[in-house]
Residue, then its C-alpha position, 0 to 999 in steps of 0.5 A: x172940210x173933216x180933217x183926215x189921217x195923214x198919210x206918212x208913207x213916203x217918211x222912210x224914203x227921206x229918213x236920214x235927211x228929212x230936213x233940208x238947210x234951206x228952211x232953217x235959214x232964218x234962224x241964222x239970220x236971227x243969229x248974225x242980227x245979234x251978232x252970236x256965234x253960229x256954234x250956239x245953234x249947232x251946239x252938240x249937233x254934229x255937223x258944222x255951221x259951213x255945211x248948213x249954211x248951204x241951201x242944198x245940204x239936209x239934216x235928219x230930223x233929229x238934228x234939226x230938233x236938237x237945233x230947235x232946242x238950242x234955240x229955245x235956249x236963245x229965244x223967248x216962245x214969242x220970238x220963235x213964234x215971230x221967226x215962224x212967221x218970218x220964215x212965212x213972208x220971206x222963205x215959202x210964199x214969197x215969190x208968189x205972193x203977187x199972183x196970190x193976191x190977185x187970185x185968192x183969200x186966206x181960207x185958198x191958202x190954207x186949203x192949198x197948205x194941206x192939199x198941195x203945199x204940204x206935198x212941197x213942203x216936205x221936201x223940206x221937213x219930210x215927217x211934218x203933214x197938216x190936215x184941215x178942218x173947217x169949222x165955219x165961214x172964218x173960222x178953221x182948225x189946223x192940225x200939224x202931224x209928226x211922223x210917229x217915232x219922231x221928236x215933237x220939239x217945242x221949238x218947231x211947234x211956236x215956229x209953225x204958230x208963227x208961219x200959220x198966222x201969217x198967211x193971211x199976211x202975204x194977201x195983204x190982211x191982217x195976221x190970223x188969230x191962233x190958238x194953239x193946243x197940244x195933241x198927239x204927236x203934233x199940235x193943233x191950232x184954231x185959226x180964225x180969218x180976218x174979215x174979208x175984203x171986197x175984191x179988187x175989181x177989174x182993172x187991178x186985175x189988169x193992171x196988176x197981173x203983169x207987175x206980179x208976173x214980173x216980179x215972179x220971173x224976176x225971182x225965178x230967174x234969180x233961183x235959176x241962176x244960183x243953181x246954174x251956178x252951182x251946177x257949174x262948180x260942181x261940174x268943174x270939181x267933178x271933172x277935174x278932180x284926179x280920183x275916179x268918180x262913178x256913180x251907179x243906180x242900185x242896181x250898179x248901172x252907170x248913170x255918170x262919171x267923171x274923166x278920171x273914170x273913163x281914163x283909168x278904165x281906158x274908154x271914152x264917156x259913153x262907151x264907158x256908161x254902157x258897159x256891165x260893172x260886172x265886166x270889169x270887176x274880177x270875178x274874185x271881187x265880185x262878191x265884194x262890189x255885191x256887198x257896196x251895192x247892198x250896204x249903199x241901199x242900207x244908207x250906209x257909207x262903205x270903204x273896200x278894195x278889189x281887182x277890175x279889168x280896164x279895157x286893154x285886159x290889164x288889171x288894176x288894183x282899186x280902192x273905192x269908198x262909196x256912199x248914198x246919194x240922190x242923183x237927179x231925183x232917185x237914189x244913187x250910189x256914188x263911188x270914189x275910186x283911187x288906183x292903189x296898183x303901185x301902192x299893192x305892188x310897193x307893200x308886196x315888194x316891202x313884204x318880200x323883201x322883209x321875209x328875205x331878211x327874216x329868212x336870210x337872218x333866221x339862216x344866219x342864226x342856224x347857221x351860227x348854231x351848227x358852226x359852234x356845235x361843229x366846233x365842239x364836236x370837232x374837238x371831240x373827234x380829234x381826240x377821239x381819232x388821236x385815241x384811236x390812232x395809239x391803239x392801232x400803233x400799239x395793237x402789236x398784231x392783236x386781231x381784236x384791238x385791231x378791229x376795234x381801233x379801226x371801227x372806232x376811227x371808221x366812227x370818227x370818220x363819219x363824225x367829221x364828214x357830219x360836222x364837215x356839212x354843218x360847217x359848210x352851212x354855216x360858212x365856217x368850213x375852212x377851204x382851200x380854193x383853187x382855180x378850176x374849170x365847172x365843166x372840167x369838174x363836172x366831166x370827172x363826175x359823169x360817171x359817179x353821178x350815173x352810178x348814183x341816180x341809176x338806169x331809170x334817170x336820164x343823165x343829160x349834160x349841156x356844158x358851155x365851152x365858154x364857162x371860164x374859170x371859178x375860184x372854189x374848193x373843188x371837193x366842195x363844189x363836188x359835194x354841193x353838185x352830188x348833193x343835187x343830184x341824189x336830192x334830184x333822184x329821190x324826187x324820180x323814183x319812177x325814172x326821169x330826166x336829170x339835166x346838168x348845165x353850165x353858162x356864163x352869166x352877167x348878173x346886175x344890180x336887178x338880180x335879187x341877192x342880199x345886200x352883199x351882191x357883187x354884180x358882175x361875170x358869173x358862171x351859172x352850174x344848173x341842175x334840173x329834174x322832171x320830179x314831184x317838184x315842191x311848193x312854196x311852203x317847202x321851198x321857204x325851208x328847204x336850206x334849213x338844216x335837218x329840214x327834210x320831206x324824205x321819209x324817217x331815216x332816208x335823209x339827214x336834211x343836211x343836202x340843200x343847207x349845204x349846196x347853200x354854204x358852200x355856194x355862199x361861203x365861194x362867193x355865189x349864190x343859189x336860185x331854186x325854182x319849183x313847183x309841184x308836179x313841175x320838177x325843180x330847178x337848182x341855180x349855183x351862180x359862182x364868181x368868173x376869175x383868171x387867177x391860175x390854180x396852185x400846184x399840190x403840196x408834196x406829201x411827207x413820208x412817214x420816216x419824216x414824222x419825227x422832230x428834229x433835235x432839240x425841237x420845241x413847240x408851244x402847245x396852246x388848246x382850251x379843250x383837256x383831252x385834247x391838249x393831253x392827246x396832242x401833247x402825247x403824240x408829239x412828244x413820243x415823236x422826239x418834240x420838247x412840248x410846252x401846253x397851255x390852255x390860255x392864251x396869256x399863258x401861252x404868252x407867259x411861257x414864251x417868254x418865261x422859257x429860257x431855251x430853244x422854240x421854234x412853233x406855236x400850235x394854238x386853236x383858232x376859238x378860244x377863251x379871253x384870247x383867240x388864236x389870231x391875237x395870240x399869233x400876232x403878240x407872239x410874232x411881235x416879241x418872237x418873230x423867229x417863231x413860227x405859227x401853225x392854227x388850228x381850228x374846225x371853224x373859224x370865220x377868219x380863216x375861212x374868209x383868208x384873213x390869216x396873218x402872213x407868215x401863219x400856217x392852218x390846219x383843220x380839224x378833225x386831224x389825226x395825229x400823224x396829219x397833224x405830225x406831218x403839217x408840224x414838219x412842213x412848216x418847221x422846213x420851209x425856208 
């Protein structure tokens, strides 16, 4: 019979796992017979003894040369010629070699080795093919093919000298005389038969046929209950392991899944297996699900994450890493898939909570910013209303110093009411709460607040009766609602409806506020507009200060950031809900108290403004001008003025002044010492004295932690202001 082209077609279908590790085995039994580690065999080849050492594992080809050349390393060319032939006897025909006796000679043998045999065989060493060549009676050539564009190891080729000499072995002859001779992509190996024998006769056929049978079924029985075996511990993994496992045809039709998979989606096994993958995949996660299906036809392993249906319609987050396998003779797509709902859930909470704290850090440190600077520029003013004050004073009727001392106090004026609203940001305003009533308040605002929004805006009020009492500055709180509603009319200039609401609320700890929330009873003022609304983009933004979406000289972006501190600086909190196109919603949570608001104080005339004999005030400010203004003021008023700019300065002349002083007039913020500690030191040596602060920004004061028995006034001021705190304080008893 010629010898013929091999056909290596099917190749590309077992590339990648050519080899399976059953065939390898009598190398490791060489090994363990000289009692060698199995790492000298599996020396730089990436996979580890433990998962050859399994039957039902596979290699590429690849790795199985680089295994062949280590053993080159362990074993002479004879030896690997006598591995062969054992790896003959004990691994390929030696289950039928009772019944081969009987039936056939060696030449059956070697013709069965290409026609049939080399289709099974290359189950296990998928780019080997063999093609015959009968030369005479006895006498053959074999010819050992390797699929082209695959290593030839010199290991494999003396094994297979070894393997094809021993087939005449197995019918009970003597071994083939082989020659083996290098060729393209392979070997080639003149065998010559030993003589033939006589055939056995009847009766051997008789009588041995049943004992070959036997031992046959015996090893059959043997290899079927190690795969049972096998089966069944696969089975127990499968169906109890906690991850889902699905595994899908190429197509992405189910062929099987393990209970996890059918709890998680909500079915039972076989109505699972029928239904679409595409059914319970998220439209946005099908693309991604396509792309696993792609890259599992590819030979490659895939890890990816995508939102599925189960099938009560909740949804749930997956992560899923798949990989190729061969399931019940045809590739398949194996998927391991972990719900990571709370896991997605926890990061998104993490992630929110993180930008609350940047934003709440980032409001803070503005917040910081506009107080210094309102600070500052409070200084400024005062003097400049000081100034302005002794040019109306000695303007003696002249029409034009009048006119224009007035517009410079108009000025100043406008200055105050800015840093007031920067002060208010940044919570260092200085206040004076009183209790009062939301819907009180509110009712005195109606009519204000319809002249502002105008006939095109509906106005509608829905005020609880039952909304107790609140502890806040009522100017500030009036500001903060006047400052919603004109926001709230910008966002109608085509009319709309403008809803203001009160209710009393009990807020616990799930109400999300930072860390110094206090749950307990709130009063909730609400302000509602059916306006353009804003997206989350601008809603992130929207209390920052100077942050505006109004047009160039239509706002200052000072109106939100100012509702913000002057809710918080009161102890509340603000919620704003919007979205665009859908209006906004602006929530003030304020504190319910029971304490009784304070009664005014009596406003001094202005004969009052003037010291009395022998009066001495100890004037303590940082800032020049305004130490020189002050002090002129007081002293054309009849008060012995001693000035310091320092607070160890100040201490030095209290105590250096020999006569008569009767208060201390010192700025909160100031260099080296600040206003509290100077107040407090005085007090301890002078407790006669008495203490007026004064300050546009001050943390202490604005959280009442005042000393007893010190006095505050905030800047600006003017000077008759001033004047007349000066003598409220000196007359009390």
């Amino acid at each position: 019979m010629p010898a013929s082209e091999p056909d290596f077609t099917s190749v590309s279908e077992f590339r990648g796992r050519e080899v399976a590790c059953w065939a390898i085995g009598p190398y490791f039994d060489a090994l363990r017979e000289r009692g060698l580690p199995a790492e000298r065999l599996t020396r730089n080849l990436g996979v580890s003894a433990e998962y050859l050492a399994d039957a039902t594992n596979r290699i590429s080809w690849t790795a199985y040369a680089t295994l062949l050349e280590n053993a080159q390393a362990l074993w002479s060319d004879e030896e690997l010629v006598a591995l062969g032939r054992r790896a003959a006897v004990s691994r390929w025909f030696r289950p039928f070699a009772d019944i081969a006796r009987l039936r056939y000679g060696p030449l059956d043998l070697y013709r069965w080795l290409v026609q049939r045999g080399a289709g099974v065989q290359r189950q296990a060493l998928a780019a080997i093919a063999y093609t015959l060549e009968e030369l005479g009676p006895d006498h053959l050539e074999v010819r050992v093919h390797v699929a082209p564009g695959y290593p030839v190891p010199r290991g494999f080729l003396l094994g297979a000298q070894g393997t094809l000499a021993a087939i005449p072995t197995i019918l009970g002859y003597e071994p083939a005389r082989i020659e083996m001779k290098p060729a393209p992509g392979g070997a080639r190996y003149e065998i010559r038969l030993p003589p033939r024998r006589p055939a056995l006769g009847w009766l051997r056929k008789v009588l041995g046929w049943p004992f070959a049978v036997r031992r046959a079924a015996v090893f059959l029985e043997e290899a079927y209950e190690s795969l049972n075996q096998s089966s069944r511990q696969y089975a127990a993994i499968f169906n109890a392991t906690s991850d889902a496992i699905v595994i899908n045809d190429l197509e992405g039709a189910p062929l099987d899944a393990n209970p996890a998979a059918w709890r998680l989606f909500g079915y039972g096994r076989e109505e699972f297996l029928a239904v679409d993958p595409m059914q319970l995949v998220d439209l946005g996660s099908r693309e991604a699900y396509r792309r696993y299906l792609e890259a599992v036809r590819e030979g490659r392993q895939v890890q990816f994450e995508q939102t599925a249906t189960r099938k009560d319609g909740s949804r749930v987050d997956l992560e899923i890493r798949g990989a190729p396998i061969e399931f019940r003779g045809r590739p398949a797509a194996l998927g391991v898939i972990r719900d990571v709902t709370d896991r997605k859930r926890s990061e998104a909470e993490r992630i929110r909570l993180e930008e609350q704290l940047l934003q709440a850090q980032k409001m803070e440190a503005v917040g910081q910013l506009a107080g210094g600077i309102a600070h500052d520029f409070n200084n400024l003013l005062s003097v400049i209303t000081g100034y302005a004050g002794l040019l109306l004073e000695s303007a003696d009727g002249d029409g034009g110093v009048l006119e224009a001392a007035g517009q410079i106090r108009l000025a100043a004026d406008r200055g105050a009411a800015l840093t007031r609203q920067l002060l208010a940001f940044s919570r260092g305003a200085v206040v004076e709460p009183e209790a009062l009533r939301p819907n009180a308040l509110i009712l005195e605002l109606k009519k204000m607040l319809e002249r502002l929004i105008g006939d095109d805006v509906e106005l509608v009020l829905d005020l609880d009766e039952g909304v107790g009492w609140i502890r806040a500055d009522a100017s500030q709180i009036e500001q903060a609602i006047v400052n919603l509603v004109v926001n709230a009319r910008d966002a109608m200039p085509g009319g709309g409806r403008l809803a203001i609401a009160t209710r009393s609320v009990l807020l616990g700890t799930d109400f999300e506020a930072g860390s110094d929330f206090a749950p307990g009873p709130y009063a909730c003022i609400r302000v509602a507009d059916t306006g353009h609304g804003m997206g989350p983009e601008v809603q992130a933004r929207i209390f920052e200060p100077f942050f505006t979406t109004k047009e160039r000289g239509r706002g200052s972006g000072l109106g939100l950031s100012t509702v913000f501190g002057i809710v918080r600086q009161s102890g509340g909190y603000v919620r704003v809900e919007s979205a665009p196109g859908a209006g906004a919603r602006f929530d003030l949570y304020l504190p319910l108290v029971e304490a009784p608001g304070e009664p005014a104080r009596p406003l001094l005339a202005a004969a009052e403004l003037v010291a009395r004999p022998g009066e001495t005030v100890l004037l303590v400010e940082d800032e020049p001008m305004l130490r020189q203004l002050t002090r002129a003021s007081l002293e054309s008023r009849g008060f012995t003025v001693l000035a310091a700019a320092r607070g160890a300065e100040a201490l030095a002349l209290a105590e250096g002044h020999g006569g008569r002083l009767d208060l201390v007039v010192a700025d909160v913020v100031m260099p080296e010492m600040s206003g509290v500690e100077l107040a407090e030191r005085v007090r301890a040596r002078l407790p006669q004295v008495r203490i007026l602060l004064v300050s546009g920004h001050s943390e202490v004061v604005a959280a009442g932690r005042l000393p007893p028995g010190v006095h505050f006034l905030a800047k600006p001021f003017r000077q008759d202001e001033l004047v007349r705190e000066i003598r409220r304080v000196l007359d009390r008893d």
